[in-house]
Short mmCIF file of the C-alpha atoms (twelve columns), coordinates in Angstrom:
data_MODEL
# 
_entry.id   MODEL 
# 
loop_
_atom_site.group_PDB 
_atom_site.id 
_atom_site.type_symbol 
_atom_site.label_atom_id 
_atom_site.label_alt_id 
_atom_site.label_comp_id 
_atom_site.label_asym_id 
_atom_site.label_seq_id 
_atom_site.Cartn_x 
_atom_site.Cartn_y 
_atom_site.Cartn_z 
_atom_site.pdbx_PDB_model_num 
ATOM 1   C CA . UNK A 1   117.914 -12.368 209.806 1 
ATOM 2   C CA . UNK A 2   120.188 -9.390  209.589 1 
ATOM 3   C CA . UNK A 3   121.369 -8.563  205.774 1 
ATOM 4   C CA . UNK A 4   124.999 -8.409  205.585 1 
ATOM 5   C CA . UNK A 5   126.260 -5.177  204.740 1 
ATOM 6   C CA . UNK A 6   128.732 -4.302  201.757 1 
ATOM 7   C CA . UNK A 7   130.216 -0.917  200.893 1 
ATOM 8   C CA . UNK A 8   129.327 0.243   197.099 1 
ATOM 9   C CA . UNK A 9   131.167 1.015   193.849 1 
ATOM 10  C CA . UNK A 10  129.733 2.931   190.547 1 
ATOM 11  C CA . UNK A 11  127.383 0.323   188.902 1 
ATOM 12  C CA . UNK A 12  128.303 1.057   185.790 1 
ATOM 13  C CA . UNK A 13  131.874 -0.756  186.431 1 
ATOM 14  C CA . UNK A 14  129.862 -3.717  185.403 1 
ATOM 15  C CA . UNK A 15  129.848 -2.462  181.879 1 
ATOM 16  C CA . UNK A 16  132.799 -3.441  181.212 1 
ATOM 17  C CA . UNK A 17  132.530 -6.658  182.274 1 
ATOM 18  C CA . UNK A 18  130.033 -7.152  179.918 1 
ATOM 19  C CA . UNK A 19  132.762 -5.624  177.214 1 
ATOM 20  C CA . UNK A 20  135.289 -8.396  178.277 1 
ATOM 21  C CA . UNK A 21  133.011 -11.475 178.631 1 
ATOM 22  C CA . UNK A 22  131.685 -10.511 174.734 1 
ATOM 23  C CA . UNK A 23  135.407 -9.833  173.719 1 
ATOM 24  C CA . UNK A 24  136.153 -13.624 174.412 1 
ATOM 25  C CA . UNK A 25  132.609 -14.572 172.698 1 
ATOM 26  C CA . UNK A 26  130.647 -15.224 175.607 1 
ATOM 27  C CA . UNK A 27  126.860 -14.125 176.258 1 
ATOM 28  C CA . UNK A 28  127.235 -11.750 179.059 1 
ATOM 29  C CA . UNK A 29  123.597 -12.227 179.512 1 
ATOM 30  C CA . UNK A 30  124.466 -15.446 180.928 1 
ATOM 31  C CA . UNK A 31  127.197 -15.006 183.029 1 
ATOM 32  C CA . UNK A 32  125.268 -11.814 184.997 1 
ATOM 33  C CA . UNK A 33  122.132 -14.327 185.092 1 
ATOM 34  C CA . UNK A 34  124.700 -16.563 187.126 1 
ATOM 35  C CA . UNK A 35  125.861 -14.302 189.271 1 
ATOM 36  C CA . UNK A 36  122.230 -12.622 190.202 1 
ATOM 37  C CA . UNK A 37  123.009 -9.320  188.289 1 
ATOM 38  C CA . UNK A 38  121.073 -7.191  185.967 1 
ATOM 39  C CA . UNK A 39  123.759 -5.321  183.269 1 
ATOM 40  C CA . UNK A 40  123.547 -1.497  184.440 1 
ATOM 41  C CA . UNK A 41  123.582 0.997   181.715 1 
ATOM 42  C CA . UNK A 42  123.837 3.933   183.253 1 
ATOM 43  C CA . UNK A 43  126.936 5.980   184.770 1 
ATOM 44  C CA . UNK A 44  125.021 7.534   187.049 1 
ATOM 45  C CA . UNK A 45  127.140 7.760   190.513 1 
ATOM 46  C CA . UNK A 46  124.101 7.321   192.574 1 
ATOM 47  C CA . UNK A 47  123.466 3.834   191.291 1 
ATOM 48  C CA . UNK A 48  125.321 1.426   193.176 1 
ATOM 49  C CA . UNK A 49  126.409 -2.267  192.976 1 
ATOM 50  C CA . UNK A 50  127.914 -3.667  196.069 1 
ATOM 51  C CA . UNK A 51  131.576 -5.096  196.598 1 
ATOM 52  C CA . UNK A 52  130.156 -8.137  197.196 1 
ATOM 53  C CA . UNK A 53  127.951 -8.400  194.122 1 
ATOM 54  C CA . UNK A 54  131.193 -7.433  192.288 1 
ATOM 55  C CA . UNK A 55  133.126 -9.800  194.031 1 
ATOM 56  C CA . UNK A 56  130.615 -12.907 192.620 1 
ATOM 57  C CA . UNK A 57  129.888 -11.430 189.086 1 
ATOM 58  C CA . UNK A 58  134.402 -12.146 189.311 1 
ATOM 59  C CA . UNK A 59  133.501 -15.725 190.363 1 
ATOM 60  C CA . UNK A 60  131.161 -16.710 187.638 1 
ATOM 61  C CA . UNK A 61  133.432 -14.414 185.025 1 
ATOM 62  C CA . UNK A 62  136.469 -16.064 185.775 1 
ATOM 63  C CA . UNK A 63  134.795 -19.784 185.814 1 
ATOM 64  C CA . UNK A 64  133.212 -18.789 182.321 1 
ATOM 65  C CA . UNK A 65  135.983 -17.674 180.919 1 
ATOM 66  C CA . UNK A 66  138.712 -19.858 182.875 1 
ATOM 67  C CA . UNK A 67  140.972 -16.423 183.281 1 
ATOM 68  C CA . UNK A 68  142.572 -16.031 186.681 1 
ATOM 69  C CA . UNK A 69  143.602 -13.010 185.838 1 
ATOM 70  C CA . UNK A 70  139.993 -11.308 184.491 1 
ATOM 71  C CA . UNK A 71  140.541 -8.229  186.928 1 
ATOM 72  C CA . UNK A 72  142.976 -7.178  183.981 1 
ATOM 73  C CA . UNK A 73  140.649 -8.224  181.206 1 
ATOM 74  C CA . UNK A 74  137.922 -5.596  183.121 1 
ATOM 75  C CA . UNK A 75  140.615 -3.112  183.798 1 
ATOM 76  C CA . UNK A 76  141.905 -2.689  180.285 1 
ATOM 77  C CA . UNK A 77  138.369 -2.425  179.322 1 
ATOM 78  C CA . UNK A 78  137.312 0.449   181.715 1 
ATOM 79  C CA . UNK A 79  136.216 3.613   179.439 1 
ATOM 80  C CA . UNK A 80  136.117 7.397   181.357 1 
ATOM 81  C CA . UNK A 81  132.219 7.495   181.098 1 
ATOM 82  C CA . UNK A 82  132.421 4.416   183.465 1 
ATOM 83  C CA . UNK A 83  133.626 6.655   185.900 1 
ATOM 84  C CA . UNK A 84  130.585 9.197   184.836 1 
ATOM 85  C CA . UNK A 85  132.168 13.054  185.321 1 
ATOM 86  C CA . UNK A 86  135.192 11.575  187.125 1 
ATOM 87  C CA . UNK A 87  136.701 9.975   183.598 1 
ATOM 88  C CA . UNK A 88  136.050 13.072  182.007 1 
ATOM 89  C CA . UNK A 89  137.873 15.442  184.520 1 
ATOM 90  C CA . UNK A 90  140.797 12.398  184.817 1 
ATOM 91  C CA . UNK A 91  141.577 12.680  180.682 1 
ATOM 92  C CA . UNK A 92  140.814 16.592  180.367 1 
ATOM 93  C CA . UNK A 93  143.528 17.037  183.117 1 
ATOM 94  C CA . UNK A 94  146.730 18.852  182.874 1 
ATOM 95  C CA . UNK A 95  149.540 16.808  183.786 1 
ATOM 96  C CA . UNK A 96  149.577 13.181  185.587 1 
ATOM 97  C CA . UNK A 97  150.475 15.099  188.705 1 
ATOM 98  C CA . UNK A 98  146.882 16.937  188.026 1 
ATOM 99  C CA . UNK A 99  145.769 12.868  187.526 1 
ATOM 100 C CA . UNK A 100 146.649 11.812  190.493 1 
ATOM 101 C CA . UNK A 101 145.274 15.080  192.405 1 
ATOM 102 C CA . UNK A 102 142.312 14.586  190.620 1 
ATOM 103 C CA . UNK A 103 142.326 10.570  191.761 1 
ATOM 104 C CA . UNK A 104 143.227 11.864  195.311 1 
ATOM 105 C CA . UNK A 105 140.283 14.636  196.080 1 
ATOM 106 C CA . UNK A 106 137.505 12.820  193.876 1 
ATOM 107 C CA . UNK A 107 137.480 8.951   193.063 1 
ATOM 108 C CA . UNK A 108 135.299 8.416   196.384 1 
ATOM 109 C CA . UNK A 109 132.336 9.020   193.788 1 
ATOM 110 C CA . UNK A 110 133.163 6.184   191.665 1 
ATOM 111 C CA . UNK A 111 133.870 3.993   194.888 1 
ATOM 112 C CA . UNK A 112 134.059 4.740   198.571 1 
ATOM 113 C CA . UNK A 113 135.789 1.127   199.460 1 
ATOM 114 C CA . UNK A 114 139.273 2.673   200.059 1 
ATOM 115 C CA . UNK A 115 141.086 6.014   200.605 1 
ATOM 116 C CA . UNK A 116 143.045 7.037   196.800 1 
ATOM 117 C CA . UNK A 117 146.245 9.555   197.823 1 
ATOM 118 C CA . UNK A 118 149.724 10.084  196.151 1 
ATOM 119 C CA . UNK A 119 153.337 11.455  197.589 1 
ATOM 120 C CA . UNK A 120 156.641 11.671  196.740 1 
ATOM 121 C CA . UNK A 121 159.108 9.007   197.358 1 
ATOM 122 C CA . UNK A 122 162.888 10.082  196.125 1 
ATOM 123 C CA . UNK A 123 162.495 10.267  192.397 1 
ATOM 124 C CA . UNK A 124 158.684 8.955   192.460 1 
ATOM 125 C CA . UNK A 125 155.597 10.124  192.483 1 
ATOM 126 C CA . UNK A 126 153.223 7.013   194.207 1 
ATOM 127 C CA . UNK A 127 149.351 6.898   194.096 1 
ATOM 128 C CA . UNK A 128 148.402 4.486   196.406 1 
ATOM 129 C CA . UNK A 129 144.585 2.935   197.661 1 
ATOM 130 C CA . UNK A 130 144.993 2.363   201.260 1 
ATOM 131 C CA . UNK A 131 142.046 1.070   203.940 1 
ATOM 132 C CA . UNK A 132 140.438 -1.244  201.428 1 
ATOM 133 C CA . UNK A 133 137.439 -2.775  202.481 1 
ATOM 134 C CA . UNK A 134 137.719 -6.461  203.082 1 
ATOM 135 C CA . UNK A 135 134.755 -7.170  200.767 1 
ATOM 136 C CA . UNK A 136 136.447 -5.706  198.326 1 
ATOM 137 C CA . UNK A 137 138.061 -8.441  195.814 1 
ATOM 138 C CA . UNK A 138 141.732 -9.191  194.649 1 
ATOM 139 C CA . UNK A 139 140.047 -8.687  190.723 1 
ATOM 140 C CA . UNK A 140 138.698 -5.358  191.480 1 
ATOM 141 C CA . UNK A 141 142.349 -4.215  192.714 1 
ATOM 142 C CA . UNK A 142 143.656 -5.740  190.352 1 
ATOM 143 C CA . UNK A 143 141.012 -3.832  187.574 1 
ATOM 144 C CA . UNK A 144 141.621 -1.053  189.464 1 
ATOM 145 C CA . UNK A 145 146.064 -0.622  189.206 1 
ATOM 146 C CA . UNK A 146 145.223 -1.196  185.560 1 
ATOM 147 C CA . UNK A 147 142.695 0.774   184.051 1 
ATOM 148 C CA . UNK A 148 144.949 3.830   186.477 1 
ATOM 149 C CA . UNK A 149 148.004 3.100   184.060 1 
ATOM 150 C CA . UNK A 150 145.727 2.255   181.077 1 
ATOM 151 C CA . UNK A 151 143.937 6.007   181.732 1 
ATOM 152 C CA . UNK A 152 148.100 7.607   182.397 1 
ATOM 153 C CA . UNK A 153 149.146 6.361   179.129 1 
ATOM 154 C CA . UNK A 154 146.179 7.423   177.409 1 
ATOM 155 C CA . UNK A 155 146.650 10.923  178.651 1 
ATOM 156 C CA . UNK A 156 150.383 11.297  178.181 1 
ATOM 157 C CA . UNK A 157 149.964 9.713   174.995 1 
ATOM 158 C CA . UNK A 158 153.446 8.767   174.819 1 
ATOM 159 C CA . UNK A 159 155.070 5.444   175.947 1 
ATOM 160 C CA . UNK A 160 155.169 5.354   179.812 1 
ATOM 161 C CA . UNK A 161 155.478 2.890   182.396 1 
ATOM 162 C CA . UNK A 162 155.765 2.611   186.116 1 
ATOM 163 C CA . UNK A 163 158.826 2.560   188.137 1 
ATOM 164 C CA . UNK A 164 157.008 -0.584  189.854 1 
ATOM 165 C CA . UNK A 165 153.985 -1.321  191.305 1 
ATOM 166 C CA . UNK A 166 152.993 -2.779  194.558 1 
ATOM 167 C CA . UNK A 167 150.029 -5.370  195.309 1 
ATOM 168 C CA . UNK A 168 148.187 -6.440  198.409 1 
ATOM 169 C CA . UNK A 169 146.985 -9.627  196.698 1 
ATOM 170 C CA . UNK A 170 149.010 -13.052 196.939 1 
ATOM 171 C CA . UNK A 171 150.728 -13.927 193.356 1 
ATOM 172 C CA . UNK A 172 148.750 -16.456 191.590 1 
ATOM 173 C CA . UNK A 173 149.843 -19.569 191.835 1 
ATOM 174 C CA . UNK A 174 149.648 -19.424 187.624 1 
ATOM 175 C CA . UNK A 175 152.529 -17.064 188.236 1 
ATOM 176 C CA . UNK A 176 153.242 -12.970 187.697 1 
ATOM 177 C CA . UNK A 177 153.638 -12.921 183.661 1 
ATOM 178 C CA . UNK A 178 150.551 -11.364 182.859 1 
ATOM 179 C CA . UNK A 179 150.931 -8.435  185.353 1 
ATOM 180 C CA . UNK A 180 154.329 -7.562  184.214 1 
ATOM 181 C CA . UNK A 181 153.345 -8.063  180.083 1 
ATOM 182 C CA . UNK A 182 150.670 -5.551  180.902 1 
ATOM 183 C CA . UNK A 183 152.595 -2.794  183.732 1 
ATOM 184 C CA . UNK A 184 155.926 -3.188  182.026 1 
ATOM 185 C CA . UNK A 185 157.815 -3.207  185.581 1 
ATOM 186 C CA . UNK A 186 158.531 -4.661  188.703 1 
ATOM 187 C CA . UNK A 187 155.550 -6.001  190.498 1 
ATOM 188 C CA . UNK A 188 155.571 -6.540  194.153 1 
ATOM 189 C CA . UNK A 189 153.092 -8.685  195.738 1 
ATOM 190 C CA . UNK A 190 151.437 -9.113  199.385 1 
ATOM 191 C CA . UNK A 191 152.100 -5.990  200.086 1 
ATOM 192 C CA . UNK A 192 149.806 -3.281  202.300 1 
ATOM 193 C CA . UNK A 193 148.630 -1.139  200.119 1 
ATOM 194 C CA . UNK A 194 147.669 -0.758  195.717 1 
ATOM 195 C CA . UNK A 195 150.580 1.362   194.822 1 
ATOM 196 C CA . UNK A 196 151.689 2.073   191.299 1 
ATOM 197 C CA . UNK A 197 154.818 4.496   191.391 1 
ATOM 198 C CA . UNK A 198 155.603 6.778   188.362 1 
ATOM 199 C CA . UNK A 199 159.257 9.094   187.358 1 
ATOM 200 C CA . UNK A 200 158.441 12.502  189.119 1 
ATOM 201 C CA . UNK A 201 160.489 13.593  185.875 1 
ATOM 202 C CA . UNK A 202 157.416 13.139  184.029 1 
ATOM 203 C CA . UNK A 203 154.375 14.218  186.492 1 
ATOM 204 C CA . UNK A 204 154.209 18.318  185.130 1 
ATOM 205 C CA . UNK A 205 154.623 17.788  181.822 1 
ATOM 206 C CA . UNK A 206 152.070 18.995  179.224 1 
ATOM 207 C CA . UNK A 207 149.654 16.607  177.868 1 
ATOM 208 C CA . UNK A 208 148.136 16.702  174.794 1 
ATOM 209 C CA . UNK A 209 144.714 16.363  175.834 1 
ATOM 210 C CA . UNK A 210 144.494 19.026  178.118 1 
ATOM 211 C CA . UNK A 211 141.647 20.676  178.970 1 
ATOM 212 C CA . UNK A 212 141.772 22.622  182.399 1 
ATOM 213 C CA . UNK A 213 138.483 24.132  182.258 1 
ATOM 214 C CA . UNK A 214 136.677 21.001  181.237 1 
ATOM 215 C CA . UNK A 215 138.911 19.524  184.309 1 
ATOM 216 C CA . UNK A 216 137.016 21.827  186.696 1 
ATOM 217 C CA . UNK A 217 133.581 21.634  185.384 1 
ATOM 218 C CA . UNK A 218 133.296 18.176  185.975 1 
ATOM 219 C CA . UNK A 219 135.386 18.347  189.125 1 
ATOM 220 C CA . UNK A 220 132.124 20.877  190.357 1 
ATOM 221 C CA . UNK A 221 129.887 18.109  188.965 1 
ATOM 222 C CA . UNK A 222 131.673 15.244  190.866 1 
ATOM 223 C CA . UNK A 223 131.274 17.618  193.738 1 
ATOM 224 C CA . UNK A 224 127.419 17.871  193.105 1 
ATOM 225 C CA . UNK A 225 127.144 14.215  193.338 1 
ATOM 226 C CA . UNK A 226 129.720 13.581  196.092 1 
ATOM 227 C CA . UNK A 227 127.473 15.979  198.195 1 
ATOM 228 C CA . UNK A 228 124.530 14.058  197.193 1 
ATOM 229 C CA . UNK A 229 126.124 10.570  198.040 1 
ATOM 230 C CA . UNK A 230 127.422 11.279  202.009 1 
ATOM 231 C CA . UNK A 231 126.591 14.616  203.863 1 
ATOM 232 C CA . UNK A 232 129.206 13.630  206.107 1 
ATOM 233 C CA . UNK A 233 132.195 14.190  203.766 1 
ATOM 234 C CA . UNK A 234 132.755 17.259  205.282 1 
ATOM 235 C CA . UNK A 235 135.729 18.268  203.227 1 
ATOM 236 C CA . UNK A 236 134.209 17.345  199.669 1 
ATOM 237 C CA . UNK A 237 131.441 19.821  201.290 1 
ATOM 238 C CA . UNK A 238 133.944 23.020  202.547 1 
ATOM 239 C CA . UNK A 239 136.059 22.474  199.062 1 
ATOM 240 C CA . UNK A 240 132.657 23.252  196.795 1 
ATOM 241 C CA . UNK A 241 132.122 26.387  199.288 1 
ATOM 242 C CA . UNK A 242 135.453 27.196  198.475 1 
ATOM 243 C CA . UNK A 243 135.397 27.262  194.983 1 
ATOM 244 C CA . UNK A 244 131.785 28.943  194.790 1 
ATOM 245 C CA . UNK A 245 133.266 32.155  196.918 1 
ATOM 246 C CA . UNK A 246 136.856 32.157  195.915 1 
ATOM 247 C CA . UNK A 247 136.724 35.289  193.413 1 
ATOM 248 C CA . UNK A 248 133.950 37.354  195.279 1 
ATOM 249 C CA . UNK A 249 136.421 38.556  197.893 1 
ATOM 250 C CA . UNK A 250 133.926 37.250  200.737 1 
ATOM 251 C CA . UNK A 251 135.763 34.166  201.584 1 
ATOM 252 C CA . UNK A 252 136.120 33.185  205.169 1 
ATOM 253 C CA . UNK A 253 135.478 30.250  207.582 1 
ATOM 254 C CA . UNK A 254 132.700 31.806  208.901 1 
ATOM 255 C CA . UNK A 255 131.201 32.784  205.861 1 
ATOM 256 C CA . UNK A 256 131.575 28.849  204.932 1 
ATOM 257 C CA . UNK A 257 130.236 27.513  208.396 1 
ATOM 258 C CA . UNK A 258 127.259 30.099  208.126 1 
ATOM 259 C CA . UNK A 259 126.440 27.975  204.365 1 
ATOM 260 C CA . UNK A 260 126.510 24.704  205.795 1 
ATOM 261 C CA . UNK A 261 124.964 25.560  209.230 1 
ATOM 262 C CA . UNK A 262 127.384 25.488  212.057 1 
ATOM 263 C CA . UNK A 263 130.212 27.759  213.943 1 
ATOM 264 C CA . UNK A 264 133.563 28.469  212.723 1 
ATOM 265 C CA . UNK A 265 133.986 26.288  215.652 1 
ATOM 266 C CA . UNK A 266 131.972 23.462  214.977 1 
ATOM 267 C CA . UNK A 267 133.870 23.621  211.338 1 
ATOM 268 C CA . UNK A 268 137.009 23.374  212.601 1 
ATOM 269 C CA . UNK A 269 136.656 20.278  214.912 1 
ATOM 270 C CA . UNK A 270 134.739 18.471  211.793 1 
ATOM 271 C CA . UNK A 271 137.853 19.121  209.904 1 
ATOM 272 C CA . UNK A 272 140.210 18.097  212.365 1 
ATOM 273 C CA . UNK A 273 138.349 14.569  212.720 1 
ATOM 274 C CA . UNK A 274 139.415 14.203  208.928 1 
ATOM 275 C CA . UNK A 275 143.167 15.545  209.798 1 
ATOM 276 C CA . UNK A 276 142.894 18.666  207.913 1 
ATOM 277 C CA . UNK A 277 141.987 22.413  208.649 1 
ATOM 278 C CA . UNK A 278 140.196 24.605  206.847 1 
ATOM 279 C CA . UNK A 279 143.187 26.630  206.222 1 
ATOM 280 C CA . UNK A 280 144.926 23.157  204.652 1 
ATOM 281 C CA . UNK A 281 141.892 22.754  202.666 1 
ATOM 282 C CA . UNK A 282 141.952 26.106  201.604 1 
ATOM 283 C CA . UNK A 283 145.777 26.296  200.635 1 
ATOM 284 C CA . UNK A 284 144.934 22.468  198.667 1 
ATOM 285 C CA . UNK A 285 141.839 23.453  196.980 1 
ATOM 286 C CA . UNK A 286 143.784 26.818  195.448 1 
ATOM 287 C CA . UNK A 287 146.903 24.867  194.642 1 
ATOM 288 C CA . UNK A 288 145.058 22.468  192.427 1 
ATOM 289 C CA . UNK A 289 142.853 24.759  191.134 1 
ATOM 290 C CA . UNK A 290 146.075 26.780  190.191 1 
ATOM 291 C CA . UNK A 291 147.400 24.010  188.221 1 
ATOM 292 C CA . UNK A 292 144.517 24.274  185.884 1 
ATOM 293 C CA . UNK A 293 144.661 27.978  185.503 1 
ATOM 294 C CA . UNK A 294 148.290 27.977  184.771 1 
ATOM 295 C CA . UNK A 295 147.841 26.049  181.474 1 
ATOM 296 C CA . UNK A 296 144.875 28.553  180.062 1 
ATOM 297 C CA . UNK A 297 147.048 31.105  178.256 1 
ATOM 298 C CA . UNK A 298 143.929 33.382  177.925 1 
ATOM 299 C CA . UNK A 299 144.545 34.054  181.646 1 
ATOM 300 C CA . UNK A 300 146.592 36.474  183.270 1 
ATOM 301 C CA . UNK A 301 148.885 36.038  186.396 1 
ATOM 302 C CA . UNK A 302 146.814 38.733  187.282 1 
ATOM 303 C CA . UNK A 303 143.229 37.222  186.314 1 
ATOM 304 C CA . UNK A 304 144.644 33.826  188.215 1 
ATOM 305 C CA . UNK A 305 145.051 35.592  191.538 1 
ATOM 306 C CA . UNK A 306 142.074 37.237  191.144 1 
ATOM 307 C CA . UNK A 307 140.115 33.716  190.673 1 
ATOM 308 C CA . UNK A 308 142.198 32.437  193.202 1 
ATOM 309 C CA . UNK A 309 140.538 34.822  195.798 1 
ATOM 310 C CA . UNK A 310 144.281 36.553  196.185 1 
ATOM 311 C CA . UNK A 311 144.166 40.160  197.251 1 
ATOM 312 C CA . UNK A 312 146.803 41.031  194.829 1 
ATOM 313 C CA . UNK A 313 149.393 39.183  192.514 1 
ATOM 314 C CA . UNK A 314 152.582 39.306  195.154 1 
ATOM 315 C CA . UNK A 315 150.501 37.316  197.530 1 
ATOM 316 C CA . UNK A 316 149.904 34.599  194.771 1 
ATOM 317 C CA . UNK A 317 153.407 34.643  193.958 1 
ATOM 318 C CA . UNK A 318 154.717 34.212  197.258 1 
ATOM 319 C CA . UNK A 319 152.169 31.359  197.706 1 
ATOM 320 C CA . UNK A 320 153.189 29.127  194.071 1 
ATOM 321 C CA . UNK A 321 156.764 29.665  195.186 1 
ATOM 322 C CA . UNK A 322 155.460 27.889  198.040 1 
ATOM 323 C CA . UNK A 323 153.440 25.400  195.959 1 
ATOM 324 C CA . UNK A 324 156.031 24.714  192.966 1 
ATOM 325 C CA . UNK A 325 159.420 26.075  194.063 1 
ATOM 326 C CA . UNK A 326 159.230 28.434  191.088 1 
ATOM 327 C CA . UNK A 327 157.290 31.410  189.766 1 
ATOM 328 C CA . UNK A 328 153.912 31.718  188.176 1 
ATOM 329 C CA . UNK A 329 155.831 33.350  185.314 1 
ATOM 330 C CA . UNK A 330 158.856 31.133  185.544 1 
ATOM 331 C CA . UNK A 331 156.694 28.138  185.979 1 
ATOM 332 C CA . UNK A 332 154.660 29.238  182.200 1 
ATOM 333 C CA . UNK A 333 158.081 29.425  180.463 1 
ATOM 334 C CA . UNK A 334 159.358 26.079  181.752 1 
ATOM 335 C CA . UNK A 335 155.745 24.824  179.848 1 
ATOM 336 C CA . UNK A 336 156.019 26.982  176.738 1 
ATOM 337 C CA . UNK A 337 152.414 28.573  177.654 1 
ATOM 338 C CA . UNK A 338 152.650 32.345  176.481 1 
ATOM 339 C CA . UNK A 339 150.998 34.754  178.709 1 
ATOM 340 C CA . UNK A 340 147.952 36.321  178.152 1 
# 
């Protein structure tokens, strides 16, 4: 007999299951005994649960605690060490437009069930979670939309809501009240794709929480593990080369092919399977990691070229004109950072 196959998520997203079920004073003991599943403790990336798993520990959660709508319960419950180095990198990051870049490049470690990108759309910024596996459940999309606004308000620590957000799942037929108590907007549902859409007013503002360089060790961490986890994400794999030889002035594709193996050539065709080219990834991988250097006031325009594997400061200008329709220095000003 052939065992069915399920894509994975981060096991310890059952954690917070276990959080929920003992909120409402229920053994959690007993409801994982139902649905075949021992409680994971650990965070680690490389232990997995499956969708499907997921998708029954939902069933016996929601007949336990007769809540329809326990994907919220779960998502309101999510803490960043569920999401192991991820969570850390998402709260330490500069802005929500650094949030949803970080959301974008890295949550494949935490699940690789969908594809996570953003854009702009008139006045909003949209992340979105498109190509969702079919095992994957209407509560986990639902847990998923909101612990991502639970984590955005945490880090802008002011009130904010969504514009709207958009759902693949049917409406329940107990109605939409508890999705709009908890986003605060207009929720759309039966739609193609998770989308929650946020004022591009507010995506570069400061945050208090900030961090950049915490942002990027555990972006090099999540790296580590998203190595680890599928050799054939070839542009997880050219970004870390990247960012290992951006400041020693060496950088090239060939240098890059030579580390993992293959010709400039080779590279380039693996890259343009994922719709990208190493020049793309390249120009990407420097504008986020500028985003991060840009709020350290310790750093120099100067220094940030440098790190940036720029030959000289004009050709980083010329490039975050490009990037942010502004200046390095005009871009510091408009964020009250001081230069170094």
């Amino acid at each position: 007999m052939t065992q069915q196959v399920s894509e994975t998520t981060i096991a310890s997203y059952v954690q917070a299951f276990a959080s929920a079920l003992d909120s409402r004073g229920i053994d959690p003991q007993s409801v994982f005994d139902a649905a075949g599943i021992s409680v994971q403790t650990s965070s680690d990336p490389l232990k997995r649960i499956s969708e499907i798993e997921v998708a029954r520990l939902f069933q016996e959660s929601i007949a336990a605690t007769g809540d329809p709508y326990f994907g919220i319960a779960v998502g309101k419950r999510m803490q960043p060490g569920n999401l192991h180095a991820l969570g850390f990198g998402l709260l330490s990051s500069s802005s929500l437009r650094d949030f949803y870049n970080r959301i974008s490049n890295y949550y494949h470690v935490v699940t690789q069930s969908a594809d996570f990108y953003s854009y702009e759309q008139g006045e909003q910024s949209v992340l979105a979670a498109k190509n969702v596996a079919s095992s994957v459940c209407w509560e986990t999309r639902d847990a998923w939309l909101t612990m991502m606004v639970r984590f955005l308000r945490f880090l802008y620590q002011r009130d904010i809501d969504p514009v709207w957000i958009e759902m693949s799942r049917p409406m329940p037929e107990q109605g939409a009240q508890p999705y709009q108590d908890y986003f605060n907007c207009p929720v759309r549902f039966g739609c193609s794709e998770e989308r929650i859409a946020m004022n591009s007013s507010l995506m570069d503002d400061p945050v208090p929480g900030a961090s950049p360089d915490m942002a990027q060790h555990n972006d090099q961490i999540v790296m580590q593990y998203l190595e680890k986890m599928d050799r054939n994400d070839i542009v997880n794999r050219v970004r870390r080369h990247i960012i290992e030889d951006l400041a020693s002035g060496k950088l090239s594709k060939q240098a890059v092919a030579d580390k993992m193996h293959m010709s400039p050539r080779n590279l380039q065709l693996k890259l343009a399977g994922e719709n990208t080219t190493f020049q793309d990834t390249l120009d990407t991988t420097r504008r986020n990691l500028a985003t991060g250097y840009m709020q350290q006031s310790h750093l120099a325009i100067t220094e940030i070229a440098y790190l940036l594997g720029f030959s000289d400061a004009s050709n980083f200008t010329r490039a975050f004109r490009r990037w942010f329709g502004q200046s390095p220095r005009a871009y510091r000003v408009e964020r009250n950072i001081s230069d170094a």
